[in-house]
Each structure stands twice: as structure tokens, then as C-alpha cells.
C-alpha positions as CSV (number, residue, x, y, z in Angstrom):
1,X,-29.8,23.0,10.9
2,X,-30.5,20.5,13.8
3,X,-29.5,17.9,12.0
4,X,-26.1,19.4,10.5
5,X,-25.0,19.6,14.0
6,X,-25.6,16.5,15.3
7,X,-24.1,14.8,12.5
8,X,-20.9,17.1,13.3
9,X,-21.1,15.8,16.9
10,X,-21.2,12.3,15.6
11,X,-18.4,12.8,13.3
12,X,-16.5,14.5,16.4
13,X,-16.9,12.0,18.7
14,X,-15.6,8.9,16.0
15,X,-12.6,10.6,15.1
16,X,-10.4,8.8,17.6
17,X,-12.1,5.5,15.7
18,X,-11.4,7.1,12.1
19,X,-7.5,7.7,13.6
20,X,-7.2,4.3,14.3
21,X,-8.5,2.7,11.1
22,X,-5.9,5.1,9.2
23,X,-3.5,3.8,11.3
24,X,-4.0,-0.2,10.5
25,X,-5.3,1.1,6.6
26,X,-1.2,2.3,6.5
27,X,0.2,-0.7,8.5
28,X,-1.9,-3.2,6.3
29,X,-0.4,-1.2,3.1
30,X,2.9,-1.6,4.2
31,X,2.7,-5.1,5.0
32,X,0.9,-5.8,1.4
33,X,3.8,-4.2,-0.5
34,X,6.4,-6.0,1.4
35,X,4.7,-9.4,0.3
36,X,4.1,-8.3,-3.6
37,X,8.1,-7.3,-3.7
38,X,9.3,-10.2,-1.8
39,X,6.7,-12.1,-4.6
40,X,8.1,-10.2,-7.3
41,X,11.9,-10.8,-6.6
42,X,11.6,-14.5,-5.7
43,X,9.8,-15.5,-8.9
44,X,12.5,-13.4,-11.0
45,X,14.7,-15.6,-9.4
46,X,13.2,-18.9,-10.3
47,X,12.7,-17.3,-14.0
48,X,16.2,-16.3,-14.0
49,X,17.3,-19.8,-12.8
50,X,15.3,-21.3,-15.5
51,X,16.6,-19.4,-18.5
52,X,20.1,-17.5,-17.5
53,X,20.0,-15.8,-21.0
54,X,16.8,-13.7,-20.9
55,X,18.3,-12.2,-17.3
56,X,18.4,-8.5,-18.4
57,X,14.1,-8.7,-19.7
58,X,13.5,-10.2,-16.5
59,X,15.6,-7.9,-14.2
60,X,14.0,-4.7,-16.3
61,X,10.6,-6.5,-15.9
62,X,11.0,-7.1,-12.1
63,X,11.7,-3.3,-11.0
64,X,9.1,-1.3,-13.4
65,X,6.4,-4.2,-11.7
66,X,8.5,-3.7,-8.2
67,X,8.2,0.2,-8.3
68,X,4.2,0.0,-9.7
69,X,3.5,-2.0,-6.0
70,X,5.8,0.2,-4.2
71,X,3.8,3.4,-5.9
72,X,0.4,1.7,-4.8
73,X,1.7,1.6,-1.4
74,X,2.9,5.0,-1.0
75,X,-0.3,5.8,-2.5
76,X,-2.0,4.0,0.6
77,X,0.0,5.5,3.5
78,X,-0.5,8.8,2.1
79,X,-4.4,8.6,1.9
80,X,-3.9,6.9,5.6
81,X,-2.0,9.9,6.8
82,X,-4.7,12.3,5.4
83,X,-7.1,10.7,7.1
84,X,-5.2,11.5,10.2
85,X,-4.7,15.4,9.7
């Protein structure tokens, strides 16, 4: 039972350190998805440059792959979040 409690204390007193760490976890997240989109877009651009026919496939292409990052990410901030609570 001794030990139960002191790992509680230990627990309690790293919380401000586990609050932090959730904080740069969602920043890091954000920061992430911002560079696979801006990835995502500018090498749909240079494909669409390239061949100016296939420009539907590509666009279709870029926002299901686009959305799938921007999923991950939501995923990320919301574990982050729940960390916080």
C-alpha cells in the first residue's frame, strides 16, 4: 500500500512536466502537418506542371493524401489535449 502512494506522489508532483510535454507533443503535431500539406500541394504542382492532362487524378489524389495528414494531426492534438485534462 506504501508503495501505491508514493508512486501517486511521484505522479503528482510530474504533472506540471507531463503538461508541458503535451503542450510541445501538440505544437510539434501542428508544425508536422503544416510541412506534409505544404509537401503534398507543392509536388501536385510540379506533377500538374509536368503533365496538364492528368490534373483531375492528381487534384483527387492531393486532398484524400492532404485530409489523411491532416486526420493524423488532429489525432495528435487531441491525445495532447488528453494528456492535459
Amino acid at each position: 500500500m506504501d508503495l501505491l502512494l508514493v508512486f501517486l506522489q511521484a505522479v503528482a508532483d510530474l504533472m506540471p512536466y507531463a503538461k508541458m510535454g503535451a503542450g510541445i507533443g501538440a505544437g510539434i503535431a501542428v508544425i508536422g502537418a503544416g510541412i506534409g500539406i505544404g509537401q503534398i500541394g507543392g509536388r501536385a504542382m510540379d506533377a500538374i506542371a509536368r503533365q496538364p492532362e492528368a490534373v483531375g487524378d492528381i487534384r483527387s489524389n492531393m486532398i484524400v493524401s492532404a485530409a489523411l495528414v491532416e486526420g493524423v494531426a488532429f489525432f495528435a492534438i487531441v491525445i495532447c489535449l488528453l494528456i492535459i485534462l
